[in-house]
DOKOL-442358 format. One record per residue (C-alpha): x, y, z. Coordinates in nm, 3 decimals. Layout:
<atoms>
<<X, Y, Z>>;
...
</atoms>
This chain:
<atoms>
<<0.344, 0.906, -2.513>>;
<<0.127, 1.032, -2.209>>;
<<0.195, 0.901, -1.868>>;
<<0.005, 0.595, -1.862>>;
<<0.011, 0.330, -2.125>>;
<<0.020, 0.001, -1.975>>;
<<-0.343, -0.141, -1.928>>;
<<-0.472, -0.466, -1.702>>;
<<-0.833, -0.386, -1.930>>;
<<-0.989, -0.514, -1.612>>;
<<-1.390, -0.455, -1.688>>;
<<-1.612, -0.298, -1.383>>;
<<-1.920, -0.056, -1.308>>;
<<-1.767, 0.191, -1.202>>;
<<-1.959, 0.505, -0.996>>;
<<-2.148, 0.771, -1.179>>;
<<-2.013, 1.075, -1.168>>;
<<-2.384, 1.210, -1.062>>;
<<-2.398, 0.996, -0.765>>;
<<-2.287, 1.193, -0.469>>;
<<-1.969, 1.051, -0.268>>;
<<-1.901, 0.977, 0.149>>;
<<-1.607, 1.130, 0.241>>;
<<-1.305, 1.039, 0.461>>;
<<-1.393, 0.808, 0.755>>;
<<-1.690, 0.759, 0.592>>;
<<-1.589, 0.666, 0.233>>;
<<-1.303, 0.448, 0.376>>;
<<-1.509, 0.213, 0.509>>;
<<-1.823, 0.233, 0.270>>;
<<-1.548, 0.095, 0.031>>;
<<-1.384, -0.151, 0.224>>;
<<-1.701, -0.333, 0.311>>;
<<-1.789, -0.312, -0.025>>;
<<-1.515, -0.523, -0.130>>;
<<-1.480, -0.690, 0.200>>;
<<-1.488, -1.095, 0.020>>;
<<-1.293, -0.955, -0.250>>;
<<-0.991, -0.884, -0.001>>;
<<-1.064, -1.178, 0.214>>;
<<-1.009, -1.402, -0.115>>;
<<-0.740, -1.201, -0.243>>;
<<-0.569, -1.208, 0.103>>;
<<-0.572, -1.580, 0.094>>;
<<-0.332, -1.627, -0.220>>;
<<-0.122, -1.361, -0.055>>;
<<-0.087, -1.574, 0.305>>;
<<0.043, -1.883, 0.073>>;
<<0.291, -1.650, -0.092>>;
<<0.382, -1.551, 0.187>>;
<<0.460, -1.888, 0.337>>;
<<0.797, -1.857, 0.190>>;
<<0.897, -1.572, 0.347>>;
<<1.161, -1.501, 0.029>>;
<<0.865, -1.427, -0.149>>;
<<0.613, -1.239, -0.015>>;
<<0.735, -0.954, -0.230>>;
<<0.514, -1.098, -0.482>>;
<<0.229, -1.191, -0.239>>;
<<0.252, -0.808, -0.144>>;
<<0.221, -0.646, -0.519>>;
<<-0.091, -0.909, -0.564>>;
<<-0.296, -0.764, -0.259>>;
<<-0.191, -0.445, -0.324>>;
<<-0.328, -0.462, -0.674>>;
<<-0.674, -0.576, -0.571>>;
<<-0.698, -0.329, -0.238>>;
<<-0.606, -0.043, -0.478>>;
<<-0.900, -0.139, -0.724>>;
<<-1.098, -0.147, -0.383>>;
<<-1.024, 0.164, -0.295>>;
<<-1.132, 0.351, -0.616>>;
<<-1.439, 0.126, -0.613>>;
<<-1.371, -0.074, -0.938>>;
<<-1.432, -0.399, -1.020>>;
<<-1.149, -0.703, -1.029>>;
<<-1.180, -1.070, -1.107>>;
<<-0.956, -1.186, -0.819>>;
<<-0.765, -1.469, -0.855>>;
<<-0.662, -1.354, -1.259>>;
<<-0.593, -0.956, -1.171>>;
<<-0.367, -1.095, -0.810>>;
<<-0.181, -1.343, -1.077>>;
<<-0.141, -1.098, -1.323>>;
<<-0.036, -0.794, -1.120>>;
<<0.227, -1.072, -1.019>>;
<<0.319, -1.169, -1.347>>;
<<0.365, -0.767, -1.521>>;
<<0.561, -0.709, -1.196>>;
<<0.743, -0.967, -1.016>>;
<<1.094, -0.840, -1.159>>;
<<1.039, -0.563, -0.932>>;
<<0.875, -0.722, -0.659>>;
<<1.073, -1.015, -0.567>>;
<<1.421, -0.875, -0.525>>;
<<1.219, -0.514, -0.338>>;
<<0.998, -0.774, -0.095>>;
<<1.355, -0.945, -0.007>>;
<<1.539, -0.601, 0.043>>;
<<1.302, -0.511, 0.287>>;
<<1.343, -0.778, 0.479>>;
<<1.653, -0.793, 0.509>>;
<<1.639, -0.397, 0.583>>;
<<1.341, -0.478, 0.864>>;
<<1.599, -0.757, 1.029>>;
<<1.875, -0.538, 1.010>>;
<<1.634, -0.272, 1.242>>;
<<1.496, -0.560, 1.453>>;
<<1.862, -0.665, 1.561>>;
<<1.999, -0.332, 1.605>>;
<<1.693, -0.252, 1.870>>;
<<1.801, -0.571, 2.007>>;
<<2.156, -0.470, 2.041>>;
<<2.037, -0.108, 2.133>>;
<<1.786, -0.251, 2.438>>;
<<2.018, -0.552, 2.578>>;
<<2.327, -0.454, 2.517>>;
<<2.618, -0.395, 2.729>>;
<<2.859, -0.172, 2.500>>;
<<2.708, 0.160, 2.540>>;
<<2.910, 0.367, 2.821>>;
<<2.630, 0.534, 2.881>>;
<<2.212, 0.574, 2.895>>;
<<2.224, 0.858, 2.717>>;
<<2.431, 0.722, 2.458>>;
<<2.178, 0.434, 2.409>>;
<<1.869, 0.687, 2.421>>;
<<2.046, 0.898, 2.127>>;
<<2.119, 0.512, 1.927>>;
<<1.749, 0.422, 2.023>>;
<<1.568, 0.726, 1.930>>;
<<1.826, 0.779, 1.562>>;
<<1.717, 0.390, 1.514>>;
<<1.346, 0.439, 1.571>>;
<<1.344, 0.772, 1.342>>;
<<1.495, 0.571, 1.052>>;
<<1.242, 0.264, 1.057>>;
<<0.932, 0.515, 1.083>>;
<<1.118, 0.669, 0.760>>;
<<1.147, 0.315, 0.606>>;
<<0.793, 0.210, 0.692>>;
<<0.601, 0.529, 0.566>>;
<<0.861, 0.485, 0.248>>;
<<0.727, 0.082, 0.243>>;
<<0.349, 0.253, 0.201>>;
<<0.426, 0.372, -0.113>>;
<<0.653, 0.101, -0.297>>;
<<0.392, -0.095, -0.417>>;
<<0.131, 0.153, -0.553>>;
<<0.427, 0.316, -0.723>>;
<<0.510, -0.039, -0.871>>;
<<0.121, -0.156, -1.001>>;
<<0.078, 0.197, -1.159>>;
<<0.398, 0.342, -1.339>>;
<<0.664, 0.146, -1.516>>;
<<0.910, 0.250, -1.271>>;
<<1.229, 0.083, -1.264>>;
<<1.344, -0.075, -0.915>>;
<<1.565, 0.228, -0.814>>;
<<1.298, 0.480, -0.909>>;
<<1.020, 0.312, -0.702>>;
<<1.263, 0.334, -0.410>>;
<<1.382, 0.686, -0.455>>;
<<1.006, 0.807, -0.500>>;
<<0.842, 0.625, -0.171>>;
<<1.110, 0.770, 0.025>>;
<<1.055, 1.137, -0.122>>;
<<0.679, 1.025, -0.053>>;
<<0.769, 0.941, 0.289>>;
<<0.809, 1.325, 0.394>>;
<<0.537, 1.463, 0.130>>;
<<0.245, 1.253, 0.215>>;
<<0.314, 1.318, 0.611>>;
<<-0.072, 1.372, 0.668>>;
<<-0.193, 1.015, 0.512>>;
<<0.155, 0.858, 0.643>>;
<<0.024, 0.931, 1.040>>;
<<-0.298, 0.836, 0.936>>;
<<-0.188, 0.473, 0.815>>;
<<0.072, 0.438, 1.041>>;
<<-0.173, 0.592, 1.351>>;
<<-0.443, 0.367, 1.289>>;
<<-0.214, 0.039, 1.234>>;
<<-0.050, 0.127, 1.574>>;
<<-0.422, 0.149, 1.731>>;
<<-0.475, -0.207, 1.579>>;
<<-0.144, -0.320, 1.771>>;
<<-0.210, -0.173, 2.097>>;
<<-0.551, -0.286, 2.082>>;
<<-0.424, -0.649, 2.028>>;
<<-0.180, -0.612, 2.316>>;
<<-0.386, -0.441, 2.561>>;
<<-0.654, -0.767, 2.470>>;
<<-0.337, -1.033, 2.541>>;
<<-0.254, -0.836, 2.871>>;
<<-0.607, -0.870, 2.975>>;
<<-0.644, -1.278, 2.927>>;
<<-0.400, -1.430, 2.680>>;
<<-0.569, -1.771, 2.644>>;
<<-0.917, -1.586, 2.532>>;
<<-0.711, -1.338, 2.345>>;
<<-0.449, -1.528, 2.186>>;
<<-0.653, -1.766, 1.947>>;
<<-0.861, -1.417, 1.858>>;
<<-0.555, -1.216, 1.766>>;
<<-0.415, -1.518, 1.612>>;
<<-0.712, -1.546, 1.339>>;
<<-0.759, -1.166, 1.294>>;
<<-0.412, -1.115, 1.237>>;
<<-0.364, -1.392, 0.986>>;
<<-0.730, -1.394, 0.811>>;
<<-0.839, -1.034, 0.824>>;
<<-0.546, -0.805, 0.926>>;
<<-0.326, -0.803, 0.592>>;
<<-0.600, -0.731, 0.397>>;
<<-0.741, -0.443, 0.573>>;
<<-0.378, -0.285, 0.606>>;
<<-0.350, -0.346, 0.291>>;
<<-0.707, -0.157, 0.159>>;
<<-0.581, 0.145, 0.427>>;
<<-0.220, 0.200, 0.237>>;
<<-0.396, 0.168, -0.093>>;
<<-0.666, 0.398, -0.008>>;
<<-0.441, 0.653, 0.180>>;
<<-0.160, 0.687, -0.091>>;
<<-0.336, 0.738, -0.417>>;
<<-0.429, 1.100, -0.354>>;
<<-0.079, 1.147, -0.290>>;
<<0.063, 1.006, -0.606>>;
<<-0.217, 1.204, -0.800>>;
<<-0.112, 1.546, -0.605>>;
<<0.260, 1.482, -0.653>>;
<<0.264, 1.288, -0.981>>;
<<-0.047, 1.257, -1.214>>;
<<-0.149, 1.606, -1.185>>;
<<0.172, 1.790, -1.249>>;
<<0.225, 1.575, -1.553>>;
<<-0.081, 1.654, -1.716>>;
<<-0.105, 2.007, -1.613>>;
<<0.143, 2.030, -1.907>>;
<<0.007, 1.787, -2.130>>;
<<-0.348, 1.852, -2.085>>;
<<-0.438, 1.643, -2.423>>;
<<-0.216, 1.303, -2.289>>;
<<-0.473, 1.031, -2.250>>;
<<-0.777, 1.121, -2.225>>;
<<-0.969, 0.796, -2.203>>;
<<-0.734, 0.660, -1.999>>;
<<-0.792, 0.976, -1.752>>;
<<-1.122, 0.959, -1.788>>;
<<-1.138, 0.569, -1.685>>;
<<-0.847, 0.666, -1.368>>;
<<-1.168, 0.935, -1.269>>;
<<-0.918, 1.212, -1.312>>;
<<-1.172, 1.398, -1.539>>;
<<-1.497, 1.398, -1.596>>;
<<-1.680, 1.148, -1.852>>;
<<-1.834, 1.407, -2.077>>;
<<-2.096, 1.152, -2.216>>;
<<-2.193, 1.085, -1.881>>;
<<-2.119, 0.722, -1.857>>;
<<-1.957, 0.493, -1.623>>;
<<-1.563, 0.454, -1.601>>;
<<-1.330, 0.196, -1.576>>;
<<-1.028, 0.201, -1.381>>;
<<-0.717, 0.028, -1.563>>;
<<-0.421, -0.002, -1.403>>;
<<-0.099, 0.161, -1.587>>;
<<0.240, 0.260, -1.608>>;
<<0.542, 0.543, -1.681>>;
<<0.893, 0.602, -1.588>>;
<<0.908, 0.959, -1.489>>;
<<1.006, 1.003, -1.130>>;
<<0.856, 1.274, -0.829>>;
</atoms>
């Protein structure tokens, strides 16, 4: 059995493998424009699973499905490939979306307690509690980038996908700055606009960050952790089993299509770990 074997036989055009490539900067957003509708639609089924709260776990997985098909420029039938990532994984993603928000309170009340409270004896103390806190939930958000990319393409159980985003949290450094660098620009820039004139710049912030925001954070995770997982995960594995699916490879663009034709991502899944 080869590393991948479970298949969402999602149809698409795929690139030629003759056409030359942007890089970087440059590919990021060639692709994300490309599919800019697609994550617009896709984001709207994830903002009424997210109503909830309890559940946007599964809202989460959905997007995260479609953004990752974005990403390696494949095609996806929305609303069926956001259900059905759902339905193949929502053992996985409910109870993992409600553990990390209960983890993300648990932060947001010890800052509180840390910033307002009276039970430190000294500043020092609290800068020590403050900076230990702060180190821990940049840990647990770079670990959060990986969960569900782990989750849509292995068959990972719950335990796995956590151990593995938080080894990924410390070996994918360079792409963890870069999403969490450019997520913290988009934060500033929103504050800096509400410090200005918050009646202009509240309404504006308000729609951005509800209608266009999750999905682009979304496409930037997605796009920013795959070449991760393949360093740390795909291409050890079949740098001893060089014969392990083949087609499969060949539609993940991990190889080259030796008749020259286009390829078909389809989504997939294993149990090894890092």
């Amino acid at each position: 059995m080869g590393l991948f074997f479970r298949n969402y036989d999602t149809p698409g055009k795929g690139v030629s493998k003759n056409e030359p490539k942007k890089r970087g900067f440059f590919r990021f957003f060639e692709l994300y424009f490309r599919s800019f509708w697609k994550l617009i639609s896709a984001q709207f089924w994830y903002i009424l699973l997210c109503l909830p709260v309890v559940t946007c776990g599964l809202g989460e997985v959905g997007l995260a499905y479609i953004s990752r098909m974005a990403a390696v420029d494949k095609h996806t039938f929305v609303t069926s490939d956001f259900f059905d990532a759902i339905k193949k994984n929502w053992k996985r993603a409910l109870p993992l979306g409600i553990i990390n928000l209960l983890i993300t309170l648990v932060f947001a009340a010890n800052l509180y307690i840390i910033i307002y409270s009276t039970i430190f004896a000294s500043q020092t103390a609290r800068a020590v509690m403050l900076a230990v806190t702060l180190f821990l939930f940049v840990l647990f958000s770079f670990a959060r980038f990986y969960q569900n990319m782990l989750m849509i393409t292995f068959d990972f159980k719950l335990g796995t996908i956590i151990k593995n985003s938080f080894l990924f949290a410390t070996l994918g450094i360079k792409h963890n700055l870069i999403i969490g660098g450019t997520l913290l620009l988009c934060y500033f820039a929103a504050y800096w606009a509400l410090s200005i004139n918050i009646t202009i710049a509240l309404p504006i912030v308000i729609i951005l960050g509800v209608f266009l925001f999750p999905s682009f954070r979304s496409f930037l995770i997605q796009f920013n952790v795959f070449p991760e997982i393949k360093k740390y995960i795909i291409d050890p594995y079949y740098n001893e089993h060089p014969d392990d699916d083949i087609e499969k490879r060949r539609e993940l663009g991990l190889i080259e299509d030796e008749d020259n034709q286009d390829t078909v991502f389809e989504d997939t899944h294993d149990s090894n770990e890092v």
